[in-house]
OpenMM code with the backbone's topology and positions (N, CA, C; nanometers):
from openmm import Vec3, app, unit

residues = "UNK UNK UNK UNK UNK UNK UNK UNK UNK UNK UNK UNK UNK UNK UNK UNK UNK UNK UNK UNK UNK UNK UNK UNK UNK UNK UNK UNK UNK UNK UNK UNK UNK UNK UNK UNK UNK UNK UNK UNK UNK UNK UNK UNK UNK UNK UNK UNK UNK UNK UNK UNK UNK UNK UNK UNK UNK UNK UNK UNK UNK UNK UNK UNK UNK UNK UNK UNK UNK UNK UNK UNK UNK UNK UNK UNK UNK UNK UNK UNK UNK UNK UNK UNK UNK UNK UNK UNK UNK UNK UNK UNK UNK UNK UNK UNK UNK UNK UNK UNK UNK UNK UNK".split()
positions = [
    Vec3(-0.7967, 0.3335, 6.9865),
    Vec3(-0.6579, 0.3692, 6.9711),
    Vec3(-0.6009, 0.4146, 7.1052),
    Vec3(-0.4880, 0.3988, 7.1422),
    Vec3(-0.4137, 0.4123, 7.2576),
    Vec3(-0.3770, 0.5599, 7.2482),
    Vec3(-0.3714, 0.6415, 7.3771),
    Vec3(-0.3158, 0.7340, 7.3847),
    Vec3(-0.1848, 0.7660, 7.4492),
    Vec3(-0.1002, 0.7440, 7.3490),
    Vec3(0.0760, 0.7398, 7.4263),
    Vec3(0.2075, 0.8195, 7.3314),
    Vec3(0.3131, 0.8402, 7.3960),
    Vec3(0.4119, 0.8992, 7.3088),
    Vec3(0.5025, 0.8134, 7.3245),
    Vec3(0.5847, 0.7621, 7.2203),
    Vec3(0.7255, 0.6723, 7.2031),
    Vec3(0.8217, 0.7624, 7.1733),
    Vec3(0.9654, 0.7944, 7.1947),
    Vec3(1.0494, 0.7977, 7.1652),
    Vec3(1.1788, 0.6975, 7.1813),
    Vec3(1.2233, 0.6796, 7.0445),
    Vec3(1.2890, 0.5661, 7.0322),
    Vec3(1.4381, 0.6442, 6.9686),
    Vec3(1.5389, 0.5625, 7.0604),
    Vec3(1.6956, 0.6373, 7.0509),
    Vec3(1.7699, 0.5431, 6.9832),
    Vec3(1.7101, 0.4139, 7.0225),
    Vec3(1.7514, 0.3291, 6.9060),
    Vec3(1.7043, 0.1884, 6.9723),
    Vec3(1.7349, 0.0475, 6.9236),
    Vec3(1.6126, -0.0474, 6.9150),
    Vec3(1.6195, -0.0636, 7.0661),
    Vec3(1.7272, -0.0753, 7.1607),
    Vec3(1.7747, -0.1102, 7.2980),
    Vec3(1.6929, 0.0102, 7.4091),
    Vec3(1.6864, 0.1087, 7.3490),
    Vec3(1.6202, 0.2384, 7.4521),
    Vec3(1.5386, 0.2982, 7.3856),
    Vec3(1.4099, 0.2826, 7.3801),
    Vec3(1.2888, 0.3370, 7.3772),
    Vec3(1.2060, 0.3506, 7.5516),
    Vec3(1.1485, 0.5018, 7.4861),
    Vec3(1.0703, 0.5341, 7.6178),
    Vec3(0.9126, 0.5470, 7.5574),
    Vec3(0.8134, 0.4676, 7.6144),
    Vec3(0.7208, 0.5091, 7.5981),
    Vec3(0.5940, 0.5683, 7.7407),
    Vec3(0.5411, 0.6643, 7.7033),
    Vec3(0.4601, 0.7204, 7.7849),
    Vec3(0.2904, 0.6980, 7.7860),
    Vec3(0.2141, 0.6302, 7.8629),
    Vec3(0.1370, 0.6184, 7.8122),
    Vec3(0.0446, 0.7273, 7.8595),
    Vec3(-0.0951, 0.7891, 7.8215),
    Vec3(-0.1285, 0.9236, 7.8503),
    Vec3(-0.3063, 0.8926, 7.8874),
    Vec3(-0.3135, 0.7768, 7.8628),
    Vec3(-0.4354, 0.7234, 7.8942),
    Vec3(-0.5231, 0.8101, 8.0324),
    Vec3(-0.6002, 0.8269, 8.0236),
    Vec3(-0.6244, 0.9298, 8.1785),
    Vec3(-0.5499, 1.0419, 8.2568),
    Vec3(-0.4571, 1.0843, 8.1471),
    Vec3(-0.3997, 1.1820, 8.1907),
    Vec3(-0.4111, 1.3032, 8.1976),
    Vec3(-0.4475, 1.4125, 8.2054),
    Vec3(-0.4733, 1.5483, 8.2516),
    Vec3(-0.4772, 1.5531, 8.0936),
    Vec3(-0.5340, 1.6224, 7.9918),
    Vec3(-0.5313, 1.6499, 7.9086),
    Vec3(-0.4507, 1.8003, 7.8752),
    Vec3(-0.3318, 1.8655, 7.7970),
    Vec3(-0.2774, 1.9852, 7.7487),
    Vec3(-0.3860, 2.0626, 7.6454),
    Vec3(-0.3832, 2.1869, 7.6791),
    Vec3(-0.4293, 2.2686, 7.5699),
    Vec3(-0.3415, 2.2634, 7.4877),
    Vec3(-0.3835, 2.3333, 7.3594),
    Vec3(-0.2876, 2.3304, 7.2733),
    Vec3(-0.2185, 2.4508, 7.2661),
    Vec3(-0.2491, 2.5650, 7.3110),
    Vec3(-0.1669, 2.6555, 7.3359),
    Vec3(-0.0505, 2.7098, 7.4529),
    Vec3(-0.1191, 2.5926, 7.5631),
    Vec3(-0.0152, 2.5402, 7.6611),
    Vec3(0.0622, 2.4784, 7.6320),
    Vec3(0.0627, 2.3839, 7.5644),
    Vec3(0.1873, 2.2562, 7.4781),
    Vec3(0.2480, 2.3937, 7.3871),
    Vec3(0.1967, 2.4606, 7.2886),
    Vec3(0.2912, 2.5116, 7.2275),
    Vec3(0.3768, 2.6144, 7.3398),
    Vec3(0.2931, 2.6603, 7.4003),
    Vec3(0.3963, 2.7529, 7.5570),
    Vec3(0.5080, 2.6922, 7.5697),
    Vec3(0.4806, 2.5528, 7.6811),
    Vec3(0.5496, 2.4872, 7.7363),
    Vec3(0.6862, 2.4274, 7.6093),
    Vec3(0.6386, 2.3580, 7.5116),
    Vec3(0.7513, 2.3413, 7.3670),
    Vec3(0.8461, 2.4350, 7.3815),
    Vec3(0.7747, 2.5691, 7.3445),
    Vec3(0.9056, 2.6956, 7.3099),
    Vec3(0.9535, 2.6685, 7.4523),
    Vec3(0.8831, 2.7033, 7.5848),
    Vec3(0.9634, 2.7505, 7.6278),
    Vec3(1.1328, 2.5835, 7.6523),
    Vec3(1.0958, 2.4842, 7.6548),
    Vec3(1.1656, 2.4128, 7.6834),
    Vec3(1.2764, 2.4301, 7.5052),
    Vec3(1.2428, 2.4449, 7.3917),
    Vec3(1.3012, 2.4802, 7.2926),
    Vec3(1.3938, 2.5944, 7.3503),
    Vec3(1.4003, 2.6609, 7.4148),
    Vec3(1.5131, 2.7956, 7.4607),
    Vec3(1.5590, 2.7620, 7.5381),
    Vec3(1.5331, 2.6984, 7.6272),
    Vec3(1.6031, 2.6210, 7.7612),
    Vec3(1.6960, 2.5118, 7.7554),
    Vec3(1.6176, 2.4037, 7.6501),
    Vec3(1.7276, 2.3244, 7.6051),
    Vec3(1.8554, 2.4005, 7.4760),
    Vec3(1.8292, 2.5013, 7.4461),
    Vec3(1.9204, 2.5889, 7.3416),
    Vec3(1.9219, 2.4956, 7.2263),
    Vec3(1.8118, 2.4579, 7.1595),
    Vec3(1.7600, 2.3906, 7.0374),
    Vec3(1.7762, 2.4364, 6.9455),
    Vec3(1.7950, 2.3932, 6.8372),
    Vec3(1.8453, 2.4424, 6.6880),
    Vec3(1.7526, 2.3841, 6.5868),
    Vec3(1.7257, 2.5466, 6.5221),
    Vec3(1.5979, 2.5037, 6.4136),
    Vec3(1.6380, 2.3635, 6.3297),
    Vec3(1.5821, 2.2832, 6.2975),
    Vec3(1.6083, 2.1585, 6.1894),
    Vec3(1.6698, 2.1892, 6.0368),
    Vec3(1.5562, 2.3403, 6.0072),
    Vec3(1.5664, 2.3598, 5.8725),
    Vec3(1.6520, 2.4873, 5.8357),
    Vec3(1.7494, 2.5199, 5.7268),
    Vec3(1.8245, 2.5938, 5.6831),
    Vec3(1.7692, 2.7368, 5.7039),
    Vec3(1.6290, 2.7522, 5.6762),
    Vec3(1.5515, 2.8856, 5.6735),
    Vec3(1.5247, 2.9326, 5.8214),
    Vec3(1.5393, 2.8346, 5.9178),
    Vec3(1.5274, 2.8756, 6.0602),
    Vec3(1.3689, 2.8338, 6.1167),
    Vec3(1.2785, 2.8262, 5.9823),
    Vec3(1.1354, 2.8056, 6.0374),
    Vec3(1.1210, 2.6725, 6.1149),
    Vec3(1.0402, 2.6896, 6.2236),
    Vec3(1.0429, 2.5597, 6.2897),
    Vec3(0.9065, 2.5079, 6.3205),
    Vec3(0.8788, 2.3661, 6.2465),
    Vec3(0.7705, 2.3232, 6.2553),
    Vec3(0.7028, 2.2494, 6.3521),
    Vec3(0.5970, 2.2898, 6.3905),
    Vec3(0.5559, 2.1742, 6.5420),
    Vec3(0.5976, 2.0565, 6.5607),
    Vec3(0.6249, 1.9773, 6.4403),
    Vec3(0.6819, 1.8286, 6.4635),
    Vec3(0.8059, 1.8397, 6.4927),
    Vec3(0.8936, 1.9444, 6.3885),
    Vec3(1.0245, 2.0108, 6.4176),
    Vec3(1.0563, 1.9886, 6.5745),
    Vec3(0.9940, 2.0723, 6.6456),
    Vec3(1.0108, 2.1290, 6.7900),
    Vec3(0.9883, 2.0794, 6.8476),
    Vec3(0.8977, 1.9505, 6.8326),
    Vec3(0.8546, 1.8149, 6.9152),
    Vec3(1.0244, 1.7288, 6.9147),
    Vec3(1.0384, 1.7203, 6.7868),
    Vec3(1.1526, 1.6591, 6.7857),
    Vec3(1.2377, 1.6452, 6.8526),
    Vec3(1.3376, 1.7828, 6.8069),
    Vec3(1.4677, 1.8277, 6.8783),
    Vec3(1.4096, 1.8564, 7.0214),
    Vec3(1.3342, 1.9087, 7.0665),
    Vec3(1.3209, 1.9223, 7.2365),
    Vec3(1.2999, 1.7572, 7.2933),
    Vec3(1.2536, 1.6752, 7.1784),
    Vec3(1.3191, 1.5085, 7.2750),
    Vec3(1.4393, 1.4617, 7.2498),
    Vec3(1.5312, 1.5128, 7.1609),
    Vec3(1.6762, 1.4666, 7.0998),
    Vec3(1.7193, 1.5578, 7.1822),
    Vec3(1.7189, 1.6771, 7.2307),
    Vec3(1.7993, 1.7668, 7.3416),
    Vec3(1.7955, 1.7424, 7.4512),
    Vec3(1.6461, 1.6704, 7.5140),
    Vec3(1.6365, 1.6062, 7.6305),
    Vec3(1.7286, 1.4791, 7.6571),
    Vec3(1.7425, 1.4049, 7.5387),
    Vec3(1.8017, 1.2799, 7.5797),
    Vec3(1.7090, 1.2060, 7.6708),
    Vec3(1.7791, 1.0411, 7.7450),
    Vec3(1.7505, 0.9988, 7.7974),
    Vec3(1.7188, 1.0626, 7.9439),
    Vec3(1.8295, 1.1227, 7.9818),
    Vec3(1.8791, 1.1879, 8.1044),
    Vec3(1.7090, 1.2729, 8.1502),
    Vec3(1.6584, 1.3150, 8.0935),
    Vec3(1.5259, 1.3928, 8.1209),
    Vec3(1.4358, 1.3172, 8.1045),
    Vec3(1.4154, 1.2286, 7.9639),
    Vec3(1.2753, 1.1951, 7.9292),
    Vec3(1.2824, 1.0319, 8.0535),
    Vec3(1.3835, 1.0014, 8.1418),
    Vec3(1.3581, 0.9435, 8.2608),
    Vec3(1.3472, 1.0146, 8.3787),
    Vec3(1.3345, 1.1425, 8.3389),
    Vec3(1.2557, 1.2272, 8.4895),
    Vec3(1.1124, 1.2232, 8.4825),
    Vec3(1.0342, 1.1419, 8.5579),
    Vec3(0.8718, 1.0962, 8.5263),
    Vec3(0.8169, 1.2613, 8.4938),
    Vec3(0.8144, 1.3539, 8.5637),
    Vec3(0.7330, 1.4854, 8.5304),
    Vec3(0.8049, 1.5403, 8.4776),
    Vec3(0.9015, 1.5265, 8.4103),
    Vec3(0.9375, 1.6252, 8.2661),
    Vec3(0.8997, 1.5233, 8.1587),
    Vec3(0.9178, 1.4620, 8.1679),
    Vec3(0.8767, 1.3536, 8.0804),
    Vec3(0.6889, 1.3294, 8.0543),
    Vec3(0.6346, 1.3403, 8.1583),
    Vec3(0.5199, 1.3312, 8.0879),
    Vec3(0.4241, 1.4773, 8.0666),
    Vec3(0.5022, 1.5717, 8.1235),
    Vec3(0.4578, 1.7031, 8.0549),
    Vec3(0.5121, 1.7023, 7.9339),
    Vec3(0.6558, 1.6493, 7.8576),
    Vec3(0.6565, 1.6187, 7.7538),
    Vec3(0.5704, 1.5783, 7.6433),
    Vec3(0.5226, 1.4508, 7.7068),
    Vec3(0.4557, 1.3687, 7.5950),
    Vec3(0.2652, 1.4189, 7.5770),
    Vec3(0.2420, 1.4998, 7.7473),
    Vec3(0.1428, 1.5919, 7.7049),
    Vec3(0.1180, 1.6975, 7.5967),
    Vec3(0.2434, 1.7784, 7.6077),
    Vec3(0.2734, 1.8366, 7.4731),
    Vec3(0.2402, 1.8167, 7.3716),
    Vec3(0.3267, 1.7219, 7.3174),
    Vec3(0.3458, 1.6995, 7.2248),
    Vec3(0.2156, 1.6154, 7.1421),
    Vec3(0.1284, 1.5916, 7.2066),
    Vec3(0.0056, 1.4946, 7.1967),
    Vec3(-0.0804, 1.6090, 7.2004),
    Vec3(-0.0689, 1.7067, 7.2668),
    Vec3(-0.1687, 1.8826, 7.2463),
    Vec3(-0.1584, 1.9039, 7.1227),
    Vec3(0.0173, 1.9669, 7.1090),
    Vec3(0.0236, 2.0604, 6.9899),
    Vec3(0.0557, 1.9534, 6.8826),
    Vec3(0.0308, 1.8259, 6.8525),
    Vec3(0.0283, 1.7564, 6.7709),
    Vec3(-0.1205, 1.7025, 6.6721),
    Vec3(-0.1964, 1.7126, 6.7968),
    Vec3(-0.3129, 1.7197, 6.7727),
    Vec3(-0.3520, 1.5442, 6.7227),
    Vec3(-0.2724, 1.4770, 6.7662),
    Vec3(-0.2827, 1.3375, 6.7896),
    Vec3(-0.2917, 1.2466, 6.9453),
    Vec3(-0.3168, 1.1037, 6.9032),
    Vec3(-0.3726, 1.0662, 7.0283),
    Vec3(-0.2268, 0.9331, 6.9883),
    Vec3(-0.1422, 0.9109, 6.8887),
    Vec3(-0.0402, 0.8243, 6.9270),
    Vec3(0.0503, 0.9121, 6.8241),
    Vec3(0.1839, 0.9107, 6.8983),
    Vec3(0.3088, 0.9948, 6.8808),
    Vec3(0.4097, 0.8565, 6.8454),
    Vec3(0.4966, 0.9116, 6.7918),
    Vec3(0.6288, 0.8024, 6.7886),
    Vec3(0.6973, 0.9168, 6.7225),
    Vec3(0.8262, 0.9509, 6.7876),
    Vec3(0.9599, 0.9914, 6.7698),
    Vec3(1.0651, 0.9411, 6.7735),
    Vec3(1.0981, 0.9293, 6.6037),
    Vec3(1.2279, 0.8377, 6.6016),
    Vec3(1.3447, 0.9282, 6.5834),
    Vec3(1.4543, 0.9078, 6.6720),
    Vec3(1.5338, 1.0090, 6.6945),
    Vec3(1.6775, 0.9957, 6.5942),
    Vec3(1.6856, 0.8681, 6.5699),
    Vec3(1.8369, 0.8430, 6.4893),
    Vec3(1.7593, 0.8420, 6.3333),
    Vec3(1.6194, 0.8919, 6.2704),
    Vec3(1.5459, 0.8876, 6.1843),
    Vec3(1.5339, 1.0186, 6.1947),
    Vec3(1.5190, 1.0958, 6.2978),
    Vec3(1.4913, 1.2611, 6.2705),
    Vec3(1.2778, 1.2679, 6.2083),
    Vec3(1.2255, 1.1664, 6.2803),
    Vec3(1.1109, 1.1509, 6.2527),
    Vec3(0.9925, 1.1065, 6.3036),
    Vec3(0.8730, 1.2138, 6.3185),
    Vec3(0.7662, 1.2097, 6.4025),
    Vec3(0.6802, 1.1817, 6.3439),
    Vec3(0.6053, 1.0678, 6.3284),
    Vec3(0.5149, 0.9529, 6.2898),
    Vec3(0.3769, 0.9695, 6.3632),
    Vec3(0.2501, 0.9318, 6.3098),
    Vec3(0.1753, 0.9180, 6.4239),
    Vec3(0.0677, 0.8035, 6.3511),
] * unit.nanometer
topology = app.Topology()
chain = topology.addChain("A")
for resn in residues:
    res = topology.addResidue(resn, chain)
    for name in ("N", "CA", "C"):
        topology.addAtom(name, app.Element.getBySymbol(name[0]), res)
């Protein structure tokens, strides 16, 4: 199985990252690094109750990034390190006009 993260904005702009040999994230570094980019980008819980779930926060911190970031190569692949830590998977796909993290 491949080790990579997709986010897809819609069928014309998808970014994928591939992570193959890449520095591996702890998982308590990915969740660090998440929040802290979750406060930075000024992210909004998904759910009515405010609780926010790791896929949650994977999410919206790539729908807040937009394109504009996840084409900055090192925010972008400390991204998809992340999210591949605190996901605890080795293939990601974030569909963004779906509101949905697949693996």
């Amino acid at each position: 199985m491949r080790s990579e993260v997709t986010v897809t904005f819609s069928p014309e702009q998808e970014f994928r990252f591939d992570l193959e040999g890449a520095e591996p994230m702890t998982n308590d570094a990915a969740r660090r690094w998440l929040d802290g980019e979750f406060v930075r980008l000024d992210c909004e819980p998904l759910r009515p109750s405010g609780k926010v779930l790791l896929a949650d926060k994977v999410l919206v911190v790539a729908a807040s990034a937009g394109p504009r970031l996840l084409e900055d190569a090192g925010w972008s692949m400390q991204f998809a390190r992340a999210a591949k830590a605190a996901l605890g998977r080795d293939a990601v796909r974030i569909d963004i006009p779906s509101m949905a993290v697949t693996f």
